[in-house]
N, C-alpha and C positions, 0 to 999 in steps of 0.2 A: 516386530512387535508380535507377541502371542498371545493372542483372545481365550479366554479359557470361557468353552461352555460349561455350562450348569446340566449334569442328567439330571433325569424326570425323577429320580427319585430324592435327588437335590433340592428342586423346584420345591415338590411336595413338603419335607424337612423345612424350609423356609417358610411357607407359609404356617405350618405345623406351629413354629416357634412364637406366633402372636399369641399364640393360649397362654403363655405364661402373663399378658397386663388384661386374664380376666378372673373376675371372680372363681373360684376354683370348684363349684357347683358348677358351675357351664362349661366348664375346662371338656368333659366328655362332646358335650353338644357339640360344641368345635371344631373338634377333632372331626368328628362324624362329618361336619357341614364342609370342612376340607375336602376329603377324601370323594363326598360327593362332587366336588366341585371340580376337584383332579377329574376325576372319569367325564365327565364332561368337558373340560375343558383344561389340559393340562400344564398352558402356557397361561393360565388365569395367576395372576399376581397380590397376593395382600399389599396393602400398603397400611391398615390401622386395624386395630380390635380390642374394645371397650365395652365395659359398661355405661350407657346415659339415659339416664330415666329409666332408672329401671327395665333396659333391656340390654340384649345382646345387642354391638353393632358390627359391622364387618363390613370395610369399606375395600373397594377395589382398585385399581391401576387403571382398568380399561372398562368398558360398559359391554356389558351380553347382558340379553336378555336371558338365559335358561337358566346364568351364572346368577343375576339379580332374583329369578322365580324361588332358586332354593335361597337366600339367603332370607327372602322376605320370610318364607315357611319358619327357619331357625331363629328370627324374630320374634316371633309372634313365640312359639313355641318356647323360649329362653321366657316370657313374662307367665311363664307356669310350671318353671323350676326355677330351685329353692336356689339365689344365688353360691348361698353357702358351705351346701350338702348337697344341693343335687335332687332333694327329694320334691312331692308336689308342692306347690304354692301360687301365692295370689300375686299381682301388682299392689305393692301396700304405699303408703303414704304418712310420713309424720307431718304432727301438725304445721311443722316451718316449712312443709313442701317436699321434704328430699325422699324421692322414690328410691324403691328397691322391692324385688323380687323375694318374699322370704313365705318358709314354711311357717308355722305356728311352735316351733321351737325356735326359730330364730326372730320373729316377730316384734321382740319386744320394743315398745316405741314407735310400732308403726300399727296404722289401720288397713284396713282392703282400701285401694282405693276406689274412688266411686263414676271417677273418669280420667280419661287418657292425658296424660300429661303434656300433650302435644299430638300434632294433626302431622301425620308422613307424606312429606312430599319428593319427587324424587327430580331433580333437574338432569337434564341429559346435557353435557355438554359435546360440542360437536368435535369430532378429530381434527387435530391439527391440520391435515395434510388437503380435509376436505371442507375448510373453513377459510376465508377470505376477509380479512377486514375491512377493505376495501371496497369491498362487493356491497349491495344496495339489495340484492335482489336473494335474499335469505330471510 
């Protein structure tokens, strides 16, 4: 049987490839938050990247912390470009709730909105390897 490794420039192209389920305004940010993330950590793995609530999200395989530091940064930063374009914008809100990220050309139907659509919390869950079900004493 033959294992076929993935090069790093593989790896990278594969993550690279979640930009296509985002909004195409963030498509750049992405990109960028990849590449950051390669140089740090090149065996780092996407597994999802979306829009919710009006931000960027970008979920990972494995937990690092420097890997989680920049992604919070590309969070925050994605709720002040324009989903749509790219350009500046606010966190807006229509009146039925549904956030999105828009400049004032894209705006229509929505307001700024005037708080966070939700509170970030981040759960850690423990590796497999170093987690015991059994075990009382964790």
């Amino acid at each position: 049987m033959m294992v076929e490794v993935m090069t790093e420039e593989g790896k990278l192209n594969e993550n690279l490839c979640w930009s296509i389920g985002l909004p195409e305004g963030w498509q750049p940010l992405y990109e960028g938050l990849i590449r950051k993330i390669f140089a740090v950590d090149a065996s780092a793995r996407v597994v999802d990247a979306k829009e919710k609530f009006g931000e960027m999200r970008v979920y990972m395989a494995e937990y690092d912390e420097a890997v989680f530091a920049l992604i919070d940064v590309a969070n925050a930063k994605s709720r002040t470009i324009c989903q749509k374009c790219g350009g500046r914008a606010v966190l807006s809100r229509t009146a039925d709730g549904f956030f999105a990220t828009v400049c004032s050309n894209h705006a229509d139907g929505f307001l700024p909105a005037t708080s966070s659509p939700l509170r970030h919390v981040r759960m850690v869950v423990p590796k497999s390897d170093l987690w015991d079900p059994d075990r009382d004493d964790w």
